[in-house]
KOLLUM-344208 format. One record per residue (C-alpha): residue number from 1; residue in three letters; x, y, z. Coordinates in pm, 1 decimal. Each point is the difference from the previous one (the first is absolute). Last residue first. Layout:
n/res/xx/yy/zz
NUM/ala/X/Y/Z
...
% end
This chain:
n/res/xx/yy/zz
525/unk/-3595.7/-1234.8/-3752.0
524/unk/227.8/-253.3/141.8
523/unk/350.0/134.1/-116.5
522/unk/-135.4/348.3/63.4
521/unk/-57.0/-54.6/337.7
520/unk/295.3/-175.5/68.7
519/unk/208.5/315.8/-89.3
518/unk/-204.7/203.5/243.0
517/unk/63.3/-193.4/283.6
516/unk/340.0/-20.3/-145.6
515/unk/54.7/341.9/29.0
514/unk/408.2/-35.1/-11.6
513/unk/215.1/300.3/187.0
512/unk/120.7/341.1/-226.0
511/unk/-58.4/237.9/295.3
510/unk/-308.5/125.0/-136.9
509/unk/-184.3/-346.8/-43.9
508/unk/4.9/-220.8/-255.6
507/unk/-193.0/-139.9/-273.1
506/unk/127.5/-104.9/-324.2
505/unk/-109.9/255.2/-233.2
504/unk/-160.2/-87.2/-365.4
503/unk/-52.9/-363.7/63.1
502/unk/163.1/-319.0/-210.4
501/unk/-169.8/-299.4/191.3
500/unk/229.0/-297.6/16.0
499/unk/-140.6/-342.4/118.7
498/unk/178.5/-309.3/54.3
497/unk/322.8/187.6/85.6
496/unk/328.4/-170.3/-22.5
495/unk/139.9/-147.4/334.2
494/unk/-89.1/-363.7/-52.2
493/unk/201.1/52.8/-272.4
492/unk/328.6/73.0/117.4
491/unk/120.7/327.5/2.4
490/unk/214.2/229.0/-312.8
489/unk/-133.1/-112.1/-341.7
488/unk/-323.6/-130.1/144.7
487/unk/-90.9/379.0/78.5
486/unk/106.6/68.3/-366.3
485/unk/-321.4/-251.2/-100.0
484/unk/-231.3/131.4/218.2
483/unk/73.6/366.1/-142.3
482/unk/-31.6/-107.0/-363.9
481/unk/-313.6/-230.0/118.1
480/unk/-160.5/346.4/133.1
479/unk/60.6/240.1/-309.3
478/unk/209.0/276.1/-3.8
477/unk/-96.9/329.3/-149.2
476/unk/204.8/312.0/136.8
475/unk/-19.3/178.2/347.9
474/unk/-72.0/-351.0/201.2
473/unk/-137.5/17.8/351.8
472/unk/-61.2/-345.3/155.3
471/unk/-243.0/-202.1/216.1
470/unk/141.9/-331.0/53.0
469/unk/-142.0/-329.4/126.7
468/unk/150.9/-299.2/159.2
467/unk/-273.4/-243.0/51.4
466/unk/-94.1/-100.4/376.5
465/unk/-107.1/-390.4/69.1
464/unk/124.0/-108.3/-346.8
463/unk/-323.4/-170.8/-163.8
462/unk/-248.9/174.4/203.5
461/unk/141.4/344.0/-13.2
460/unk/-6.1/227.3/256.1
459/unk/242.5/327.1/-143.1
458/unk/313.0/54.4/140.5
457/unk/228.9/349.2/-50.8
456/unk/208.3/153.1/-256.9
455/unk/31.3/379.1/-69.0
454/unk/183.1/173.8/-322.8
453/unk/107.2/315.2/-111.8
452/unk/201.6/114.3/-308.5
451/unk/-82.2/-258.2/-238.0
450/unk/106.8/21.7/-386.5
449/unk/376.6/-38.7/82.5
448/unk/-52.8/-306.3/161.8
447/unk/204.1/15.2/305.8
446/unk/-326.2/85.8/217.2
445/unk/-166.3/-373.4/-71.2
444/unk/341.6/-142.5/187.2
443/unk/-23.5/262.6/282.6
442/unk/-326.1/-110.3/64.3
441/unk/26.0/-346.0/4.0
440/unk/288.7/9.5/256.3
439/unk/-236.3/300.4/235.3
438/unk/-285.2/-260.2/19.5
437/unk/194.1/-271.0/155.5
436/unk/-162.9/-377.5/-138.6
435/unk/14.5/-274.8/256.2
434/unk/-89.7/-294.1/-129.0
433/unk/-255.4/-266.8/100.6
432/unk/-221.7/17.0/-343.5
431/unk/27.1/409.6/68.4
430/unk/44.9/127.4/314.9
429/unk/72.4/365.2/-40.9
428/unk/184.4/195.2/261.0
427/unk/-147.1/349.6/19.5
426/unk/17.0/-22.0/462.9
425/unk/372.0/-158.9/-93.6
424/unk/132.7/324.6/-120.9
423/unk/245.8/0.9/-286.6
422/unk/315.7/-242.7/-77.3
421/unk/266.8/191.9/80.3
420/unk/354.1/-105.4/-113.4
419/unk/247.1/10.3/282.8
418/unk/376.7/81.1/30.2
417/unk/209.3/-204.3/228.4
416/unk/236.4/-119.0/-244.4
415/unk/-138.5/-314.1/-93.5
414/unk/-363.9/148.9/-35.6
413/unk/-246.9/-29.4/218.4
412/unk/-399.7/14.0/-81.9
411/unk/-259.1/194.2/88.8
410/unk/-349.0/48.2/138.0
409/unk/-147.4/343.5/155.2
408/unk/-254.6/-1.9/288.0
407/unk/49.0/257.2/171.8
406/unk/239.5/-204.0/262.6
405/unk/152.7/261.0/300.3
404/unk/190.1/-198.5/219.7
403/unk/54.2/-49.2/411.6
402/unk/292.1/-199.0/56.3
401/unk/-60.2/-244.2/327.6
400/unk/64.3/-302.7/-179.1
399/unk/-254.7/149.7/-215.8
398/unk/-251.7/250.2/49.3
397/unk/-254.2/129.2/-305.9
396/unk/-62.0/332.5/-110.0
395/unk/-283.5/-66.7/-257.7
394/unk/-235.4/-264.5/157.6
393/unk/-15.1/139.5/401.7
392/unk/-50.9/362.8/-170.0
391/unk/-335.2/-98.5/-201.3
390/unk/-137.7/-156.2/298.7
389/unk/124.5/292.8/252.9
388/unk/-169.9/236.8/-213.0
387/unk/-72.6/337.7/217.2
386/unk/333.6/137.1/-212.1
385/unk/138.2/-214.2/-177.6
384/unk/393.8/-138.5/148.6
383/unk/258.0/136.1/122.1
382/unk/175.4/99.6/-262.2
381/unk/382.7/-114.8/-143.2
380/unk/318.0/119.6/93.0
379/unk/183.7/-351.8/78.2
378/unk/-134.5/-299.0/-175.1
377/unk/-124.9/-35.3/-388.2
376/unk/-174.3/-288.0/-152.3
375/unk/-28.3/-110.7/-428.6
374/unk/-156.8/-360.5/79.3
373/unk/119.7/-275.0/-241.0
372/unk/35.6/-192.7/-272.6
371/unk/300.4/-304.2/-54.9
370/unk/207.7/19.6/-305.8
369/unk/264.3/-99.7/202.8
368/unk/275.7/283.0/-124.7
367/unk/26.5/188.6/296.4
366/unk/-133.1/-231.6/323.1
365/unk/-361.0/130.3/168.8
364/unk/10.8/157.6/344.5
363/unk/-225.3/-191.1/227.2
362/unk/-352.6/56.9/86.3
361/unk/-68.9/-387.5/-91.6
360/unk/-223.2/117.9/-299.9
359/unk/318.8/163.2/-118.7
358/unk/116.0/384.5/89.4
357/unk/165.1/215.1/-170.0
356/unk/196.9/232.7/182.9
355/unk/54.6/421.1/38.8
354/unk/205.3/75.8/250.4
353/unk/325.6/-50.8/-127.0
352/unk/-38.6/245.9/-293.6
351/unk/-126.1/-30.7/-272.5
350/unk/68.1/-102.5/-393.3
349/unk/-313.5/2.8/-225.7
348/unk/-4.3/-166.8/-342.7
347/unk/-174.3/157.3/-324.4
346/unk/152.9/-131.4/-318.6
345/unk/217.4/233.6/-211.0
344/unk/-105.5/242.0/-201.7
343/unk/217.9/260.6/77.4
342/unk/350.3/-171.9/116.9
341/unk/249.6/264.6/-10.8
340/unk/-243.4/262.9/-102.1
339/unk/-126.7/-30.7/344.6
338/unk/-221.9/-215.9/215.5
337/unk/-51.0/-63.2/384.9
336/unk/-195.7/-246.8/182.4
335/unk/-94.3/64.7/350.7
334/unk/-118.7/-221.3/273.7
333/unk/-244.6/-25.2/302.9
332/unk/60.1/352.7/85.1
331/unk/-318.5/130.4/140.4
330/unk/-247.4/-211.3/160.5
329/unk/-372.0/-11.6/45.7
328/unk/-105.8/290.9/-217.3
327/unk/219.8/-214.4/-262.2
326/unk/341.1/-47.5/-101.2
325/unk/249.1/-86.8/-283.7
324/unk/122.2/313.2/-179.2
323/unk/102.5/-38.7/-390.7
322/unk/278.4/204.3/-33.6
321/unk/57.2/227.9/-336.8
320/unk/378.2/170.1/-20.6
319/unk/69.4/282.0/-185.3
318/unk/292.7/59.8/-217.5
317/unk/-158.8/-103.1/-343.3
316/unk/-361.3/195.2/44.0
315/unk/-195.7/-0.9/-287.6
314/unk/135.2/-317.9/-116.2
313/unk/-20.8/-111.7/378.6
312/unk/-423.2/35.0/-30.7
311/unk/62.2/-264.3/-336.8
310/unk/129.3/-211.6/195.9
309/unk/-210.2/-4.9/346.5
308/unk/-306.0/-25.7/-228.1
307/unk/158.2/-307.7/-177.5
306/unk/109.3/-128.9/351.0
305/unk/-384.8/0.0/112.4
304/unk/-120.2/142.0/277.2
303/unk/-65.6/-163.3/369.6
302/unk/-271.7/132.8/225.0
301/unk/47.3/225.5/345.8
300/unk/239.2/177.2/-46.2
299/unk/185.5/179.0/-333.0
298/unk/359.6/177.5/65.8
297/unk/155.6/240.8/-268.4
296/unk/337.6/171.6/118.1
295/unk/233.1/243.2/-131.1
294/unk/-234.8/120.0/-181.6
293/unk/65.8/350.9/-193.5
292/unk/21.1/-174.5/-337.9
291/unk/-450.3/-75.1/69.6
290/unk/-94.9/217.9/-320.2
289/unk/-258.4/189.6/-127.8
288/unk/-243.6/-109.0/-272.6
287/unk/202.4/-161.4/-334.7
286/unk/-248.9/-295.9/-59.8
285/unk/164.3/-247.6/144.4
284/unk/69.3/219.7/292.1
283/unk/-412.3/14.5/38.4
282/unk/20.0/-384.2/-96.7
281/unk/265.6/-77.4/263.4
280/unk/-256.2/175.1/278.1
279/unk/-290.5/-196.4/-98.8
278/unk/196.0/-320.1/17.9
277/unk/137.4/52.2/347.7
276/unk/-280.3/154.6/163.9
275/unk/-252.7/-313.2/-24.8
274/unk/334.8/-215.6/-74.3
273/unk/133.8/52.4/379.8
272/unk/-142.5/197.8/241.9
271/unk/217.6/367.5/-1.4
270/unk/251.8/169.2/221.0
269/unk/219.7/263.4/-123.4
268/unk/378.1/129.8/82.1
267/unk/184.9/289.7/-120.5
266/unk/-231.6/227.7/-125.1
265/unk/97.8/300.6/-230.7
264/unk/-264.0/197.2/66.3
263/unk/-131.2/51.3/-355.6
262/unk/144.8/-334.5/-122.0
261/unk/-202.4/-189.6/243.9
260/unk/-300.1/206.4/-51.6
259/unk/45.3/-47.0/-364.7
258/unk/-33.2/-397.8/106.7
257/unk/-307.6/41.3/169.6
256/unk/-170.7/184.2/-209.8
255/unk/61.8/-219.9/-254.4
254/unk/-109.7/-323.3/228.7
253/unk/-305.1/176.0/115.8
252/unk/-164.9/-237.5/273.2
251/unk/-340.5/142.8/68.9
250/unk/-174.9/240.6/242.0
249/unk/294.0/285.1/-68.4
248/unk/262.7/180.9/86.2
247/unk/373.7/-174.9/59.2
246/unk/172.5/-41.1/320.1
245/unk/361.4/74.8/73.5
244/unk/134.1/-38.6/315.6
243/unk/289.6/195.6/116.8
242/unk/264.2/-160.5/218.5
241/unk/121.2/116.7/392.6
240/unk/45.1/-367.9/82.4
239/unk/-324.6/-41.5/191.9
238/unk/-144.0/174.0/-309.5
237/unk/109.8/-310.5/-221.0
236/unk/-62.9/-230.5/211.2
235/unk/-356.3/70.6/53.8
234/unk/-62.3/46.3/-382.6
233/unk/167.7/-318.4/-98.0
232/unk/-231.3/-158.5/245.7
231/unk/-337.6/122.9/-104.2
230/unk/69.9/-68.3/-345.7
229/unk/81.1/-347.0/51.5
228/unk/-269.9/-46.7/321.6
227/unk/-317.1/143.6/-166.0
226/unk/-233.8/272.2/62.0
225/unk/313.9/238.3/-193.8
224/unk/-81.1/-138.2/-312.5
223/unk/229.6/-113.8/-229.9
222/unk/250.8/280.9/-175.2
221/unk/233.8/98.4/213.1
220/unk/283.0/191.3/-114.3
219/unk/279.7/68.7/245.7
218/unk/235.9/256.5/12.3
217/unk/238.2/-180.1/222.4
216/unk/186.0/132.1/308.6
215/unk/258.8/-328.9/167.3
214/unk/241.6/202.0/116.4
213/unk/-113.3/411.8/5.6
212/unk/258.1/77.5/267.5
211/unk/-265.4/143.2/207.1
210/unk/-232.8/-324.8/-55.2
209/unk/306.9/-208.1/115.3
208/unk/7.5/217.8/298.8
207/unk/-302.0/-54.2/82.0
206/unk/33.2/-374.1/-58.4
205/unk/262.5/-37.5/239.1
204/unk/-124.6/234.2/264.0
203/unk/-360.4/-238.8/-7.4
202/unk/220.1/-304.6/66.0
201/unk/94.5/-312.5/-231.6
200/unk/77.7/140.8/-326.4
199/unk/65.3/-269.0/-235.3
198/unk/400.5/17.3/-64.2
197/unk/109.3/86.3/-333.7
196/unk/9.2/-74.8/-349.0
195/unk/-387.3/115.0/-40.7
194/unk/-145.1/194.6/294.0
193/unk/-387.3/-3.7/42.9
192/unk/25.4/-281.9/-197.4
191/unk/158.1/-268.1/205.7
190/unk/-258.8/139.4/280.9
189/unk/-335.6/-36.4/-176.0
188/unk/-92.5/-372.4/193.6
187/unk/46.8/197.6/324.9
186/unk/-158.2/289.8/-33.6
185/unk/-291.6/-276.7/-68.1
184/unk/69.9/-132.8/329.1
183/unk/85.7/329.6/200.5
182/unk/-419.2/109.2/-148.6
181/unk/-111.3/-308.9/190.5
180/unk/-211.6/-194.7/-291.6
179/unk/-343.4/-92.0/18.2
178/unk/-175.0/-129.0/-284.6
177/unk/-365.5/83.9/-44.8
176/unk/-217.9/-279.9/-150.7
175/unk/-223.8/91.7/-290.7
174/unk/-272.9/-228.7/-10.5
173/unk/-29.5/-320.1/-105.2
172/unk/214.0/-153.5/-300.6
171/unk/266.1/106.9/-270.7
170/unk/209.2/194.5/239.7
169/unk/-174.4/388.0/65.5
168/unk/280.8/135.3/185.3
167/unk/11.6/222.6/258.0
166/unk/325.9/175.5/115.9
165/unk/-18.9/86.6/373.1
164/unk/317.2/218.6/138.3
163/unk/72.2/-22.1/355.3
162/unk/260.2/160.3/267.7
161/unk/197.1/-263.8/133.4
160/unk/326.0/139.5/-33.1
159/unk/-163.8/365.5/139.4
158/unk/-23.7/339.7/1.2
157/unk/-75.0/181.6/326.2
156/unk/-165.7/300.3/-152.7
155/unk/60.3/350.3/31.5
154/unk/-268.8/270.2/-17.4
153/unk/-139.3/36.3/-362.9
152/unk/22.3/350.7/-135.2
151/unk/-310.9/192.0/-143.5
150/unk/133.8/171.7/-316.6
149/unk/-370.7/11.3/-130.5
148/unk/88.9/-68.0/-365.4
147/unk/-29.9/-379.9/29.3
146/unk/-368.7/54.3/147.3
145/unk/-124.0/184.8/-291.6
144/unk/141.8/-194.6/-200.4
143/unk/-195.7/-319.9/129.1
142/unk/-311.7/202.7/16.6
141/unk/-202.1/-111.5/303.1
140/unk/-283.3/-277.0/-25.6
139/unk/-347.1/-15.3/130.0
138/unk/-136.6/265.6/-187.7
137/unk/138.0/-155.1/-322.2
136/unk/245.9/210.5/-191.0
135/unk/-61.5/123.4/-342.1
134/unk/302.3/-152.0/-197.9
133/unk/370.1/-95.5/132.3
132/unk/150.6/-206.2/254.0
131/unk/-263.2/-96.4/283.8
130/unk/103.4/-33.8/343.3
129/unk/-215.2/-205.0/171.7
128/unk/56.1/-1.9/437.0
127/unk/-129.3/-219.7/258.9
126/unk/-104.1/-289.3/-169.8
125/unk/-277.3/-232.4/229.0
124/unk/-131.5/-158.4/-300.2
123/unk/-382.1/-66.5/-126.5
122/unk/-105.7/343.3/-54.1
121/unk/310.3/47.6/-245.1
120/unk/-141.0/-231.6/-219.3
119/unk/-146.6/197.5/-270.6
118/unk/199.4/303.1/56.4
117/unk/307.5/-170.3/-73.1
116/unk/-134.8/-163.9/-370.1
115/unk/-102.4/363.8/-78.6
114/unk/285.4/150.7/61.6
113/unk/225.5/-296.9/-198.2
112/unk/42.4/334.1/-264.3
111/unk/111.5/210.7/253.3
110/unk/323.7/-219.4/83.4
109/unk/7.0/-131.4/340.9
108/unk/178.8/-21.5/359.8
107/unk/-165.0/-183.7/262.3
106/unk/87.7/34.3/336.3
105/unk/-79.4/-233.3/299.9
104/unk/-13.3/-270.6/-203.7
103/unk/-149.3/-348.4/158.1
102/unk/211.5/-190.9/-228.1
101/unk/-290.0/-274.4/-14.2
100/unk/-240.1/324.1/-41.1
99/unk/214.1/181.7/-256.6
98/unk/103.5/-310.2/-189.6
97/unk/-372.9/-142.2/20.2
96/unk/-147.9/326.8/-90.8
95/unk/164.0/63.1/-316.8
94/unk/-117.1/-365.1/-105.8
93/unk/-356.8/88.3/80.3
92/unk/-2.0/325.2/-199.8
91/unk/173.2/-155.3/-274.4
90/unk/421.6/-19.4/-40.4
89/unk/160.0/136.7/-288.5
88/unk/239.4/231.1/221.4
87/unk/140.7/-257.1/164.4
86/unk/112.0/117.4/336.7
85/unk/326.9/18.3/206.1
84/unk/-7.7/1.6/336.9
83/unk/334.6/163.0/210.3
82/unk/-31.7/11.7/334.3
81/unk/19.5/359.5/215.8
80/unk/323.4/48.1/165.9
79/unk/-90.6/386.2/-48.2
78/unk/334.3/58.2/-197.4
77/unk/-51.9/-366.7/-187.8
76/unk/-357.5/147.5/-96.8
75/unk/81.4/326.1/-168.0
74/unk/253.9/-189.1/-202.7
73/unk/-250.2/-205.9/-144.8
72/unk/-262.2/256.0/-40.8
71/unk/291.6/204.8/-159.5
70/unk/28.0/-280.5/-237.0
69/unk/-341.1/-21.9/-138.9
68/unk/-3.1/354.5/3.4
67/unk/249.5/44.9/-254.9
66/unk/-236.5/-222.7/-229.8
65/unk/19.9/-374.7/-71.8
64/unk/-418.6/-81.9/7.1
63/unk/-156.8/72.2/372.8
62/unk/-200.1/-203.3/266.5
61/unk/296.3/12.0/270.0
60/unk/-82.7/-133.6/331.8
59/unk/121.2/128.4/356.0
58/unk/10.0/-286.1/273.0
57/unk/26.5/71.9/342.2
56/unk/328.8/-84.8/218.3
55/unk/113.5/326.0/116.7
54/unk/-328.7/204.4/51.2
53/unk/-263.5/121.9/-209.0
52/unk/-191.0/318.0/184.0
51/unk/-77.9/221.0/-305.9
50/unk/253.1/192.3/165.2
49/unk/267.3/-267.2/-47.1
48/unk/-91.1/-34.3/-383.7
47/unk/21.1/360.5/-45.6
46/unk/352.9/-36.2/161.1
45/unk/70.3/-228.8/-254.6
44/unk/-112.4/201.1/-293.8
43/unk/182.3/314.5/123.6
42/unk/335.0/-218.9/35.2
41/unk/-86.3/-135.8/-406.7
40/unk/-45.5/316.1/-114.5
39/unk/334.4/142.2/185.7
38/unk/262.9/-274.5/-106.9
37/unk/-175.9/19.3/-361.4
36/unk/43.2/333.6/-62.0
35/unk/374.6/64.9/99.3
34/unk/58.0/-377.9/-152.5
33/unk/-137.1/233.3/-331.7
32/unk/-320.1/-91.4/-207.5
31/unk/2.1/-32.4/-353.9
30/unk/-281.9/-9.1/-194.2
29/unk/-0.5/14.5/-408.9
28/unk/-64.8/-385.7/4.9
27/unk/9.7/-106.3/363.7
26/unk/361.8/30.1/148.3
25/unk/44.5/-34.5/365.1
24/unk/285.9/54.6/240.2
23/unk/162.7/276.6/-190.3
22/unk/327.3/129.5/123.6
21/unk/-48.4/358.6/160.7
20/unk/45.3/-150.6/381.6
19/unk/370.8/-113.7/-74.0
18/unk/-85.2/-275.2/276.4
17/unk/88.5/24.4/361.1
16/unk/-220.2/147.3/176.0
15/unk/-260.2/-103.8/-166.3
14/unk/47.1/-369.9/2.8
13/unk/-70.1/-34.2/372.3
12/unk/-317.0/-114.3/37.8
11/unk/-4.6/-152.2/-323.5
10/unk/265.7/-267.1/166.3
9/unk/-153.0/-47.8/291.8
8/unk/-391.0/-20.7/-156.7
7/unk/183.7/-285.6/-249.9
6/unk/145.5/-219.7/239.1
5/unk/376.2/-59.4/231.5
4/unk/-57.2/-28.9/350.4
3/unk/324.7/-101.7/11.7
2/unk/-7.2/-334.3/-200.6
1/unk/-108.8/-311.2/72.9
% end
């Protein structure tokens, strides 16, 4: 554990020593100072105090990637206030289960999800709505309004254990909030809060790293700040003194995005895989902006292709693109790392000695025995679900007195050490007694040149118990027994798709993840 370093310590006290007229926001033509956002996020936090939230209550974000977004953030690790992020596609109902299961004290919202708030407001015990933008409800206060005030925060005794809930949605049930001590997830950023060196283990260290500027990115990020990879690479990069970069707009722009990039000259981005991947190497394709800046290009949360990885490195020859291993559940699991030296190469993840995998005995597997296995992570990981001690006894797991973090993903060892990933074992298709991975099927139907997306999942079938079926995007004419027949070029053929269905979208959500409820429903209809 370290010295009490989290988050609300280290924004505490990153005004005073900061250059306070670098930018610690950029939002299109916005750009607001450290200066700025050291004081709006203080007045928001002592708002929240007034308001009567204490140390300890939750403070949920309903907003799209915005400056405010982040200030809300900040605003809460001042105030010791817990982090909840929100979807903001959710219903009525499913807006009320996060805020009532998080039992959110404040509520922070975009005008446009007014009307969703004020409908369920009645039933929740909130204390405070801050609404960003529009005609303000009666019941809320003006989010700028507030930030302007200049009120000060009084001083807070920051925390290791400090928490930070990140829900995720998972593929079944509800939403389950994971809870992470804020020292924990400090803890999984460390090697890159200061590259080459020594991981800052005290609150002076990392101050002064911050005054020394080791470690400050420009950093573009591009999914949606609701979820964990954008939400991540935004945290760290303020709690190293960075700029984040967010992009306008409802929708995923991919040439606005990348003549953002140039504009500001960004040094690092975050995306999720393919779904950003593609659209951005067709915008570059196509002579939009340019990503030369880059020093480094990380996707989360879903695998992409080593053709998209390729062809992004043509744009790009000195950068280097890392695929990054984790989930809400744990951070770190592996990395696998790709540059013009071996661009379009096969993806295998290398980690460090705390993340195993795990046969149906619970014991490491060999390298090289061709033997499956549990992806599991030990040492910084959370402490379970929140108010889900079900759910929390069947992901982090205890053995011979090691206590591990196991989301679910399969894999297999290499000889060296490296490991292949298989996919998720919750999409595991059991077809005629085999085990079919989604994600392997997938990225053989995307390296067609006529597909650009793809999704695979299980269908019932009589004859085969579940039928692997694909619902792809294609952006020239390909027919269906062309496709089936390249898929048998590169997997067995168990694995090749009974049924393809060419769609005009492959459904996703915002931050790039599979709809396979969705899918499925247009494979049936």
């Amino acid at each position: 554990m370290t010295n009490g370093l989290s988050f609300g310590a280290i924004f505490a006290a990153i005004g005073r020593v900061i250059d306070p007229d670098l930018p610690a926001t950029i939002h299109g033509d916005r750009a607001t100072s450290w200066r700025d956002f050291d004081a709006r996020t203080s007045a928001i936090a002592a708002a929240c105090h007034a308001a009567g939230a204490v140390p300890g209550d939750r403070i949920a974000h309903l907003m799209r990637n915005s400056p405010s977004y982040l200030e809300t953030t900040v605003a809460g690790f001042k105030a010791r206030l817990v982090h909840v992020n929100v979807n903001y596609r959710y219903t009525g109902e499913e807006l009320f289960y996060i805020l009532d299961n998080s039992a959110a004290a404040v509520v922070v919202y975009d005008a446009e999800f007014a009307p969703l708030v004020a409908s369920i407001r009645h039933r929740l015990d909130t204390k405070l709505y801050l609404q960003v933008g529009g005609e303000r409800e009666a019941f809320a206060q003006d989010f700028n309004i507030v930030a302007a005030s200049g009120a000060t925060l009084s001083p807070q005794a920051h925390d290791y254990c400090d928490m930070l809930f990140i829900y995720t949605g998972g593929t079944t049930g509800m939403p389950k909030g994971v809870m992470w001590e804020q020292g924990a997830l400090w803890g999984n950023m460390r090697a890159s809060a200061n590259p080459g060196g020594i991981p800052p283990e005290t609150l002076a260290d990392q101050l002064g790293n911050i005054a020394h500027g080791r470690g400050r990115n420009r950093s573009l990020v591009l999914p949606p700040l609701m979820h964990g990879a954008g939400m991540i690479i935004a945290i760290s990069t303020l709690a190293r003194g960075g700029t984040v970069v967010t992009v306008p707009g409802d929708n995923f722009d991919p040439e606005l995005a990348v003549t953002t990039c140039q504009a500001v000259a960004c040094d690092y981005a975050v995306i999720v895989g393919d779904a950003f991947g593609r659209p951005l190497l067709r915008a570059l394709d196509a002579g939009h902006g340019s990503i030369s800046s880059l020093a480094v290009l990380v996707s989360s949360g879903t695998m992409w292709s080593p053709e998209t990885k390729a062809g992004l490195l043509r744009h790009a020859p000195a950068m280097m693109l890392a695929d990054a291993l984790g989930s809400s559940e744990g951070l770190g699991l592996g990395t696998s790392v790709q540059t013009s030296a071996n661009a379009g190469a096969p993806t295998r993840f290398m980690a460090d000695g705390n993340t195993l995998v795990l046969d149906e005995a619970m014991q490491p597997v060999v390298p090289g025995s061709g033997v499956m296995g549990k992806v599991a992570r030990r040492g910084m990981i959370p402490l379970g679900y929140w108010r889900d001690p079900v759910k929390s006894a069947a992901t982090f797991v205890t053995v011979d007195g090691v206590r591990y973090s196991m989301p679910g993903d399969f894999a297999l060892v290499e000889a060296d050490g490296s490991f292949t990933l298989l996919g998720r074992g919750s999409q595991c298709i059991n077809t005629a007694g085999e085990k079919v991975f989604p994600e392997e099927v997938e990225e053989a139907l995307k390296t067609h040149p006529a597909i650009d997306d793809a999704l695979v999942f299980g269908v019932a079938d009589e004859k085969w118990g579940q039928a692997v079926t694909a619902v792809v995007e294609a952006h020239s004419a390909v027919d269906v027994e062309t496709l089936r027949a390249h898929c048998r070029q590169h997997l067995a053929g168990y694995k090749t798709p009974k049924k393809i269905i060419i769609v005009a979208k492959v459904p996703r959500a915002p931050n790039g993840k599979a709809d396979y409820v969705t899918a499925k429903a247009m494979a049936v209809t």
